[in-house]
One Martini backbone bead per residue (centre of mass of N, CA, C, O) as a GRO file, in nm:
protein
   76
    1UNK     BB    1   0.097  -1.132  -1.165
    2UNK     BB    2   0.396  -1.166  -0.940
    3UNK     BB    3   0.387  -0.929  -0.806
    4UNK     BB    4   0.539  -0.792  -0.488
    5UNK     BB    5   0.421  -0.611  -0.159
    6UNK     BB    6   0.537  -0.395   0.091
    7UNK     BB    7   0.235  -0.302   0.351
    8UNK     BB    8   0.189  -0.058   0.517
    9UNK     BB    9   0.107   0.147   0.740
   10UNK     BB   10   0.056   0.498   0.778
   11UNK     BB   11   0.358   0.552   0.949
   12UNK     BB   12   0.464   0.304   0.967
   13UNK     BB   13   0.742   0.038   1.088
   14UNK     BB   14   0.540  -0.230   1.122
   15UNK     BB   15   0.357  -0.457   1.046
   16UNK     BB   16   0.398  -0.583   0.769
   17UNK     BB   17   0.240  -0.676   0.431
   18UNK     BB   18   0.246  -0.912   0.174
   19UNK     BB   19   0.156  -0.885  -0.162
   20UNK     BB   20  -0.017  -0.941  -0.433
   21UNK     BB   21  -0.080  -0.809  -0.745
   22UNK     BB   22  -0.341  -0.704  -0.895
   23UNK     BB   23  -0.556  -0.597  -1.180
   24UNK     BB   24  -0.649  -0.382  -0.956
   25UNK     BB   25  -0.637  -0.111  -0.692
   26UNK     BB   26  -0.898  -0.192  -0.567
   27UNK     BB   27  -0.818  -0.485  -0.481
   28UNK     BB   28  -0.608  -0.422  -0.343
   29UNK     BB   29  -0.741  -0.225  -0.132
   30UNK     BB   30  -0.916  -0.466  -0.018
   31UNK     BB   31  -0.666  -0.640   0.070
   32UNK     BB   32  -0.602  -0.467   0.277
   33UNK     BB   33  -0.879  -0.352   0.424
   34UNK     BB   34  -0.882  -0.623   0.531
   35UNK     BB   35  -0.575  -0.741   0.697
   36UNK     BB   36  -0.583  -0.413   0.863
   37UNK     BB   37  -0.857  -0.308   0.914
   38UNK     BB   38  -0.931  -0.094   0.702
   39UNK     BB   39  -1.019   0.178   0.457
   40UNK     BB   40  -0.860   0.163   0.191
   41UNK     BB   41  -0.768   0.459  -0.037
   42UNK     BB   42  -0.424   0.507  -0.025
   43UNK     BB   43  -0.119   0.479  -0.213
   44UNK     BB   44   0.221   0.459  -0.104
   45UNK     BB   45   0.539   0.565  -0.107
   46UNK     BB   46   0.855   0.627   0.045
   47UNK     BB   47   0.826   0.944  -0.109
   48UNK     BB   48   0.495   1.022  -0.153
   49UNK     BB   49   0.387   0.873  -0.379
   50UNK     BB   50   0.133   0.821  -0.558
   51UNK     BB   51  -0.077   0.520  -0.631
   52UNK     BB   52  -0.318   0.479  -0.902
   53UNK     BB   53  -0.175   0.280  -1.062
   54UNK     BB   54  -0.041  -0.077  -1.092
   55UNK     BB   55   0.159  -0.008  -1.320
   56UNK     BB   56   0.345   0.129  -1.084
   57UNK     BB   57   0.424  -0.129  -0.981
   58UNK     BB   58   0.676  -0.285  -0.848
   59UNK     BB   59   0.900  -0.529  -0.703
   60UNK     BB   60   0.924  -0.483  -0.417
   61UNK     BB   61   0.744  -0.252  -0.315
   62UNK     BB   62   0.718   0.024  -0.091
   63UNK     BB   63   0.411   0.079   0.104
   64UNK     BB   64   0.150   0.304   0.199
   65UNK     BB   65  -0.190   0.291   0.393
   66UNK     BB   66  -0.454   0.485   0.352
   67UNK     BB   67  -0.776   0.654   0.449
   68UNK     BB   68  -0.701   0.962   0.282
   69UNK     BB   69  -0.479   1.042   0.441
   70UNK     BB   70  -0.179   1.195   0.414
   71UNK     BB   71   0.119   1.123   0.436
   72UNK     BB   72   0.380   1.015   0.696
   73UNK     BB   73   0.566   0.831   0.653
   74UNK     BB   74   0.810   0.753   0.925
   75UNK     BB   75   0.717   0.754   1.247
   76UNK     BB   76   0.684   0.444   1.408
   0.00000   0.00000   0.00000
C-alpha cells in the first residue's frame, strides 16, 4: 500500500513521526516500537478508536501509540 500514517506516542503533541502503512498491524506496531524506543501493542485514532486491522487505516491518518495503556488523548 502506498498509505502513510502520522503517529505519536500516547498522549503526545510533538515528535510525530510518518510511517508507511504495512500489510499487517503488527509489523506497524514493531516499527513503531523500534523508532520511538517502546513496546508498541495498540494504536489509536484521534478521537479514541482502537485500530485493530491496517485496513481501517486512512491515508494521512494521526493515530497514537501506546504500551498497551488506554487512549490519553492530546495531553501535550
Amino acid at each position: 500500500s502506498n498509505l502513510r500514517v502520522l503517529i505519536y506516542r500516547n498522549g503526545a503533541t510533538r515528535d510525530g513521526k510518518i510511517f508507511p502503512v504495512p500489510e499487517s498491524l503488527e509489523k506497524l506496531l514493531q516499527a513503531v516500537s523500534a523508532k520511538f524506543g517502546m513496546q508498541a501493542k495498540r494504536l489509536f485514532t484521534d478521537k479514541g478508536g482502537e485500530i485493530d486491522d491496517v485496513a481501517l487505516i486512512r491515508d494521512e491518518d494521526v493515530l497514537y501509540a501506546s504500551c498497551g495503556e488506554g487512549f490519553l488523548g492530546m495531553l501535550g
